[in-house]
Structure formats: structure tokens, C-alpha cells
C-alpha positions in Angstrom: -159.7 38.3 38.4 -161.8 37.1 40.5 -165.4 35.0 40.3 -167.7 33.5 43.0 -170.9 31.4 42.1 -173.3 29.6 43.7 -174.9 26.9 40.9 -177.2 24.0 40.3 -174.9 22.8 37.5 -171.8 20.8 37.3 -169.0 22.5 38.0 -165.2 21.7 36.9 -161.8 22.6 38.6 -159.9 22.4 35.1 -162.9 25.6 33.9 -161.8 27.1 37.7 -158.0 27.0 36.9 -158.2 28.3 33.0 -160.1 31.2 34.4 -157.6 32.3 37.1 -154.4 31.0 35.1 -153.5 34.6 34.3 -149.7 35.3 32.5 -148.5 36.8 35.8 -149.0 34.0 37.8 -146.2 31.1 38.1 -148.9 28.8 40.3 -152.2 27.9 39.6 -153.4 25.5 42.6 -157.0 24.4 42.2 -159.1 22.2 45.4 -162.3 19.9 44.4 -164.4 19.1 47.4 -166.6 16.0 46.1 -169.3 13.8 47.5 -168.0 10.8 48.8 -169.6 7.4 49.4 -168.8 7.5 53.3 -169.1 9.6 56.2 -168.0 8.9 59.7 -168.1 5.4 59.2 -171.7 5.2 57.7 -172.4 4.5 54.2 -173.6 7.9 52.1 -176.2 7.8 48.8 -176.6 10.8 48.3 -176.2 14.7 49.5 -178.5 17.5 49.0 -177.6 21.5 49.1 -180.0 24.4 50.1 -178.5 27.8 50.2 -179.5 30.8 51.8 -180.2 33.8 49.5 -177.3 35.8 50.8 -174.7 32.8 49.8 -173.7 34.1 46.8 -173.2 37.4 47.9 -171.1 35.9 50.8 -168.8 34.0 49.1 -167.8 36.8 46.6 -166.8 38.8 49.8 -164.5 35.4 50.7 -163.0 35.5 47.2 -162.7 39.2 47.1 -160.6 38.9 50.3 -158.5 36.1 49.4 -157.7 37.7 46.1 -156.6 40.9 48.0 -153.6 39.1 49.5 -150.3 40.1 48.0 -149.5 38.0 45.2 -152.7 36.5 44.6 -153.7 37.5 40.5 -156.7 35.4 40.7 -159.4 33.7 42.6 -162.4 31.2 41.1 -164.7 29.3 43.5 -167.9 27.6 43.0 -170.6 25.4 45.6 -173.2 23.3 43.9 -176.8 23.6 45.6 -179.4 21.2 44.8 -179.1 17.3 44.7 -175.5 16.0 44.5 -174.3 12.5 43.3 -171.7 10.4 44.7 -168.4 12.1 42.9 -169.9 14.9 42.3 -168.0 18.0 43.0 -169.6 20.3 45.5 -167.1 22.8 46.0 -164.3 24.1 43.3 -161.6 26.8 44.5 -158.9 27.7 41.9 -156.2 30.6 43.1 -153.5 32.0 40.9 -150.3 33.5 42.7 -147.1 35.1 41.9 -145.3 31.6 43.6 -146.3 28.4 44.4 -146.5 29.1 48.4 -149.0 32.2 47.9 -150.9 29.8 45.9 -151.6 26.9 48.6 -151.6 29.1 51.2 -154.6 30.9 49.5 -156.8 28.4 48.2 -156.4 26.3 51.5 -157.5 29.7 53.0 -160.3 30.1 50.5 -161.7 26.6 51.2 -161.4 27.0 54.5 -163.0 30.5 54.8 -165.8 29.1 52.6 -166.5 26.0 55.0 -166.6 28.3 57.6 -169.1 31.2 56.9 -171.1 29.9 53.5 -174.8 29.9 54.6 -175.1 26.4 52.9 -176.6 23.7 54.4 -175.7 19.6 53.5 -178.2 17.0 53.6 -176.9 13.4 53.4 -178.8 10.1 52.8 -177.3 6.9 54.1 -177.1 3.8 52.4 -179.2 2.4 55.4 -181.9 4.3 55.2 -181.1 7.3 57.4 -180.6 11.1 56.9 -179.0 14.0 58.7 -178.1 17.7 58.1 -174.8 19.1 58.3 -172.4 21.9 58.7 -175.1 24.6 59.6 -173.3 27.5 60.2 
């Protein structure tokens, strides 16, 4: 099982780990990557995403490798593009696994992978005014 998606909509880890949360797995281990009020000592309003076209594409290759791993039954991850509120999830990565080891290993894998090569590009506002882009890989 395995889904990718890149969305303007909310997006959930419970949805992420009902979808991979097959019978044959014994570990469902799901990361949420949310906005938070802070960055590098600065106050944070808000973040915007812009995604290249190819994104989506991209990160259903990333999926589709991390759910050919031995063990691995099932592989959900979502990034939100568009404006984000504080909280908000930006980022959801659910992987089921035979065992609870396969599991972590994978979805800290997935995220990582994701971080990594996603064409996606973070704008942040600062509380004081300010704004910066970031992580353009």
C-alpha cells in the first residue's frame, strides 16, 4: 500500500496510519511535521509552501522506495503547499512494518528522504516583521 500526495488541504496523521495499518503489520509508526511558533530564536507567524510541478511525482518515487524495504506493508506521506498556520501540519509520514524496528527505521527514513529531495520550498513570516525562504533544495 502505498500513497504520496502533495495538498492544499489539511492533512491528519491518524487518516495516514488507518491507511497503512494493514493486518500484516505489528507497527504502525506515524511522524507529523507541524508549523511551529519559533525558528532559530526568532518569533514565526506564519509559513507559506510553493511546490514545484514535479513534487508529487517525486515524492511517490520516496514512498515507493521506502515501501520496497523488507518488511515494510505500507507507506502514507503527505506535504501541505499553500499558506500554513501556526500548528498546522505540513508534513505527515505513516509506515507499517512487520516489527516495530522496520517501522521507525522507515518513516525516520521517509521523512528524512522527503526533507532532502522534495522540490518544496518554505516561506516564513516573523512575528517582527521579517521574512525568509527556506530549505531550497
Amino acid at each position: 500500500m502505498i500513497r504520496a500526495q502533495i495538498t492544499d488541504t489539511a492533512i491528519d496523521a491518524a487518516e495516514h496510519e488507518r491507511a497503512v495499518s494493514l493486518d500484516a503489520a505489528g507497527a504502525v509508526v506515524a511522524f507529523s511535521g507541524n508549523v511551529r511558533d519559533h525558528d532559530h530564536g526568532r518569533g514565526v507567524r506564519s509559513l507559506a509552501y510553493e511546490g514545484h510541478p514535479s513534487a508529487e511525482p517525486i515524492l511517490r518515487t520516496i514512498a515507493e522506495e521506502i515501501a520496497e524495504r523488507p518488511g515494510v506493508h505500507g507507506v502514507a506521506v503527505s506535504h501541505r503547499i499553500g499558506d500554513l498556520a501556526i500548528g498546522d501540519a505540513a508534513l505527515i509520514a505513516a509506515v507499517s512494518a512487520a516489527h516495530r524496528k522496520e517501522a521507525f527505521d522507515a518513516c525516520a527514513d521517509l521523512v528524512d528522504e522527503v526533507k532532502a529531495r522534495l522540490p518544496i520550498w518554505k516561506h516564513q513570516f516573523f512575528t517582527d516583521g521579517t521574512d525568509e525562504w527556506v530549505n531550497c533544495p
